[in-house]
C-alpha positions, 0 to 999 in steps of 0.5 A: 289368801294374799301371797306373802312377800317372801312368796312375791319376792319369789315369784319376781326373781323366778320371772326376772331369770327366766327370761334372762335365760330365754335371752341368753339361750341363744348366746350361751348354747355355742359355747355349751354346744361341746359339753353337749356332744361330749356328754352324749357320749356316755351314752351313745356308742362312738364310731372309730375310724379305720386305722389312719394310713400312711401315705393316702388312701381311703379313710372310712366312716361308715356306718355315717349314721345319727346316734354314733359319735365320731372321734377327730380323725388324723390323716396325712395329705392325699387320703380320701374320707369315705361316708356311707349311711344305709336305709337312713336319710342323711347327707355330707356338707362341708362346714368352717367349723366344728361348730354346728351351723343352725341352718345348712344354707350359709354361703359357708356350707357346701353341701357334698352329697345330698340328703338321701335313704342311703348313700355314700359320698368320697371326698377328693384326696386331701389337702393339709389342713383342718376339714370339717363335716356334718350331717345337714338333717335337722338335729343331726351335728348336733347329735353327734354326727361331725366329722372333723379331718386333721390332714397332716402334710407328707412325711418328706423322702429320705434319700 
């Protein structure tokens, strides 16, 4: 039996939007990449840092593990952030932005702490500014597992 025309009409549009799909996938997943954490998130327990601190100190994301979603953090200048992951293989790189690389070897990627069965890594106390970090395993940022640092400037003295 020969397909009727309604069924080849079909049949071309169905081939001519998958493969608008297939090109566009690439552009179209920067840009998706957000809802896709955010929608992960009814699913996955978040991880909320340690309560932020005044003047400095030391921040902690722990456990820095694949599965958890990890909300902006606030901090004022001179705090550290603290990442530390058991018995999993996971590391800390720096990225420019909170979107997720699809490679961790750009020149704008600096890799903190390597890929390790646990581990832990401290960042240097902090400048003002925006701070952004990721996990470099295959998968893992877009998972959930970035980190971003808001770092506010020092409230100035009274007196």
């Amino acid at each position: 039996m020969v397909p009727g025309p309604a069924w080849r009409c079909f049949l071309v549009l169905a081939v001519a939007a998958v493969g608008s799909l297939a090109q566009g996938l690439e552009a179209d997943w920067a840009s998706m990449q957000p809802l896709y954490q955010e929608g992960l998130s009814a699913n996955w327990p978040s991880v909320v840092a340690s309560a932020p601190s005044s003047s400095g100190g030391v921040r902690n994301v722990d456990p820095w593990a694949y599965g958890n979603l990890y909300p902006d953090m606030n901090v004022t200048a001179g705090t550290a952030v603290h990442f530390a992951w058991q018995n999993m293989a996971e590391g800390v790189s720096q990225i420019p932005s909170r979107m997720c690389p699809q490679a961790f070897n750009g020149s704008d990627i600096m890799q903190l702490a390597p890929v390790t069965a646990g581990g832990d890594y401290t960042t240097p106390p902090l400048d003002p500014g925006d701070y952004f970090y990721a996990s470099p395993v295959f998968g893992h940022c877009l998972g959930g597992m970035m980190q971003a640092v808001h770092v506010a400037g020092q409230a100035a003295g009274l007196g």
